[in-house]
NULUMLUM-858467 format. One line per 8 residues: for each residue x, y, z of C-alpha. Coordinates in pm, whole numbers, plus 50000, padded with zeros to 5 digits. Each point is the difference from the previous one (the first is absolute). Last residue first. Layout:
NULUMLUM-858467
X/Y/Z | ...
END
This chain:
NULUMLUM-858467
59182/11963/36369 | 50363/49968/49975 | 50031/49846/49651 | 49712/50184/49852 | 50096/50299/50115 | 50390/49958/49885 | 49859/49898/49610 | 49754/50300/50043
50294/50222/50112 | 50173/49881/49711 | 49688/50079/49743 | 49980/50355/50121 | 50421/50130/49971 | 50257/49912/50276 | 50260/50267/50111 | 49831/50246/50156
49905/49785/50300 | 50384/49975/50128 | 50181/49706/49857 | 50302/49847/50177 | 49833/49657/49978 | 50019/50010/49678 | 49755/49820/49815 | 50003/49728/49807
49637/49844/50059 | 50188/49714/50189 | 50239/50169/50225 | 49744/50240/50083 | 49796/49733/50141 | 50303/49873/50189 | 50105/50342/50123 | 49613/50030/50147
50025/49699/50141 | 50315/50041/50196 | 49821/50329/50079 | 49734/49896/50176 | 49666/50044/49823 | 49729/50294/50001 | 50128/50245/50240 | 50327/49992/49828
49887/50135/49690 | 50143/50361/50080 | 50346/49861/50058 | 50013/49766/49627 | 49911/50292/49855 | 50358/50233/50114 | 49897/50306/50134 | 49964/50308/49856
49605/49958/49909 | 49937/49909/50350 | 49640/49929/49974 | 50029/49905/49652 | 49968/49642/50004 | 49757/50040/50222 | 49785/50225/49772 | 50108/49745/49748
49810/49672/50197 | 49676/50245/50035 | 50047/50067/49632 | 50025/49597/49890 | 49651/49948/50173 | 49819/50315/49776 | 50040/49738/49717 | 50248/50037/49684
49969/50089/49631 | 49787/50257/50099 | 49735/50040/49717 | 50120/50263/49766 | 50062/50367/50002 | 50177/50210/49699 | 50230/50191/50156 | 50202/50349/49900
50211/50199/50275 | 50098/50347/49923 | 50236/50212/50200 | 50104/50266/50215 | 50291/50184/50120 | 50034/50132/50330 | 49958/50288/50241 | 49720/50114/49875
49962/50285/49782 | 49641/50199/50010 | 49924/50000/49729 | 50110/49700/49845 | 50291/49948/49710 | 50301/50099/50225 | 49946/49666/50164 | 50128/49820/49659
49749/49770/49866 | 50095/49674/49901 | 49774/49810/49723 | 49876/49615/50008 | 50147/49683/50157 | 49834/49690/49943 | 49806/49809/50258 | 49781/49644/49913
49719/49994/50308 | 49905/49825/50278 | 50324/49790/50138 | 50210/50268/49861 | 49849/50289/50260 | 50023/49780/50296 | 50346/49879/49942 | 50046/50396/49902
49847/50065/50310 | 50163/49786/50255 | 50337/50085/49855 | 50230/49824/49698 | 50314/50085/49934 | 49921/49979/49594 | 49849/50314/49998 | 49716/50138/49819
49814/50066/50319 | 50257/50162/50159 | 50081/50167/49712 | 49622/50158/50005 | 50066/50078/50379 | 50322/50215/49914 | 49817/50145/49732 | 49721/50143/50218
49714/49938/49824 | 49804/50065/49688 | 49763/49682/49923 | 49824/49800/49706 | 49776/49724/50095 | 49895/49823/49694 | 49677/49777/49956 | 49869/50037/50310
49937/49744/50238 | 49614/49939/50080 | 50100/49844/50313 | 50215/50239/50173 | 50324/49902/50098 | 50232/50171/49774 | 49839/50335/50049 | 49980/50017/50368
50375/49827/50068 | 50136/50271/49762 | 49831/50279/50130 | 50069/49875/50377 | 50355/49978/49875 | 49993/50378/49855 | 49828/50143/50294 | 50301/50257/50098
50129/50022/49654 | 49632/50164/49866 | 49915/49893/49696 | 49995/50149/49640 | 49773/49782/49850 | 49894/49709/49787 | 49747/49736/50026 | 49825/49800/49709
49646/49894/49915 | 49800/49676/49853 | 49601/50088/50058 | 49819/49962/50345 | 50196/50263/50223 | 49850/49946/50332 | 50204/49748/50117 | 50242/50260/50017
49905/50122/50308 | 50176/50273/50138 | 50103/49981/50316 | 50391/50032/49994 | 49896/50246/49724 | 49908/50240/50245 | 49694/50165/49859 | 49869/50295/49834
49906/49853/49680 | 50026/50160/49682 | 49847/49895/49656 | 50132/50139/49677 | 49827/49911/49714 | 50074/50340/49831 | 49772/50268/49936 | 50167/50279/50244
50335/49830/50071 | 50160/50300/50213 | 49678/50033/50197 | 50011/49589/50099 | 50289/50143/50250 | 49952/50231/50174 | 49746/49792/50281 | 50232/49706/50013
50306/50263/50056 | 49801/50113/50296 | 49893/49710/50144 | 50320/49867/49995 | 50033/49593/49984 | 49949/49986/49652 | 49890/49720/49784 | 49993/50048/49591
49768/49750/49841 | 50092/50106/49612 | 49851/49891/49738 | 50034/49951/49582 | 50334/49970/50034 | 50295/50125/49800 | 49912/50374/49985 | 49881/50039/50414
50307/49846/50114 | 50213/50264/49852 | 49773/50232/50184 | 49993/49806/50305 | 50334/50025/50066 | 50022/50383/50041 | 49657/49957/50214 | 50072/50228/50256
50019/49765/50288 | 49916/49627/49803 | 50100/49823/50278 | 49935/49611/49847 | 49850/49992/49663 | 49762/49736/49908 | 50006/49941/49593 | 49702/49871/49835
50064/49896/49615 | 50180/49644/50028 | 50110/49804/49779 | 50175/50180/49804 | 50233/50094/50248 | 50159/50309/50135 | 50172/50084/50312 | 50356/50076/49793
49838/50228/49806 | 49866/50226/50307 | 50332/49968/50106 | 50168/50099/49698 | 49742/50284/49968 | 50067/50113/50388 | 50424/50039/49906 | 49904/50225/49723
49844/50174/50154 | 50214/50101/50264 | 49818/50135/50385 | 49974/49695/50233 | 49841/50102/50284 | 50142/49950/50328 | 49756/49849/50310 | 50150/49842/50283
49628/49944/50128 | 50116/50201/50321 | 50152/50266/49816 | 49723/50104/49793 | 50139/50253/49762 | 49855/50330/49904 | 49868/49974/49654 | 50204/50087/49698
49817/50109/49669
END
């Protein structure tokens, strides 16, 4: 069954099963038995979801595919809510859960920021994205999100999917990102020092933290923490930035 596609969700369904039982594997947990999907479209995900847990919250933003879809799980514990999960409330889910889904690239940071940032966290948040965003993540040059991303959650890579595995093909490859949220590590104050950090990503760090202390100052603070002054705001991983916050702020 192929739907017509949604362009302005970015939707692509993802079409091998054997690829949506790894994933559904990969997203389970013993301890937890509720499962809230994200973008369920024509459910192809849901039905691998549907054998390892015991429900599944699925949240879709098209009326339409909302409507469709609890008739291809007659007799399951399948509920469907027609909602953007950027205002979903998970607060509502009472009992230990998990998130997975097949999200849309455009909102994937949103998704991420949503998810990890709730205050029931989930148990396991397992995600198909873009793959380049996933590495991003992963990476050891760091970015706003995957400092954001590390600092509430452990990350491990999961599967790659290969475009030509959706209907219809995107232009790019996709894959899965696996994390198992925790409390953040660090305060909302260190973020509002990285944002700066990063608001000339290219540039060298020591530049874009000029507003905050000459930059005599800043080489001698560098000096001390061992960093290069040469660094652009890739280079330094979570608990270095915390060492620089706390030393400039």
């Amino acid at each position: 069954m192929v739907a017509k596609n949604n362009k302005s969700l970015g939707q692509h369904w993802l079409k091998n099963r054997e690829i949506l039982e790894e994933i559904a594997d990969s997203s389970a947990v013993q301890i937890a038995e509720t499962c809230v999907e994200i973008g369920p479209g024509l459910g192809t995900l849901t039905s691998s979801l549907l054998k390892r847990f015991k429900k599944v919250i699925a949240v879709e933003f098209d009326a339409r595919l909302a409507e469709n879809l609890p008739k291809s799980f007659p007799g399951k514990n399948l509920e469907v809510i027609n909602e953007d999960i950027l205002k979903f409330d998970f607060s509502k889910i009472k009992e230990p859960y998990v998130v997975a889904g097949n999200i849309p690239y455009y909102i994937t940071s949103p998704i991420i920021e949503k998810v990890l940032t709730t205050e029931n966290l989930p148990k396991k948040v397992v995600l198909l994205m873009q793959k380049e965003v996933a590495e991003r993540i992963l990476d050891e040059k760091e970015s706003g999100l995957s400092l954001f991303v590390k600092n509430r959650a452990d990350v491990k890579p999961g599967i790659l999917v290969p475009k030509e595995e959706f209907t219809p093909q995107p232009k790019v490859d996709s894959a899965v990102l696996i994390m198992t949220p925790h409390a953040p590590k660090y305060s909302d104050e260190l973020f509002k020092f990285i944002r700066l950090a990063f608001v000339s990503p290219r540039k060298k760090l020591i530049h874009n933290l000029n507003p905050l202390k000459p930059k005599e100052e800043l080489i001698k603070i560098f000096g001390e923490l061992g960093i290069d002054v040469d660094s652009r705001p890739s280079d330094l991983d979570l608990d270095t930035y915390f060492a620089l916050f706390s030393a400039i702020m």
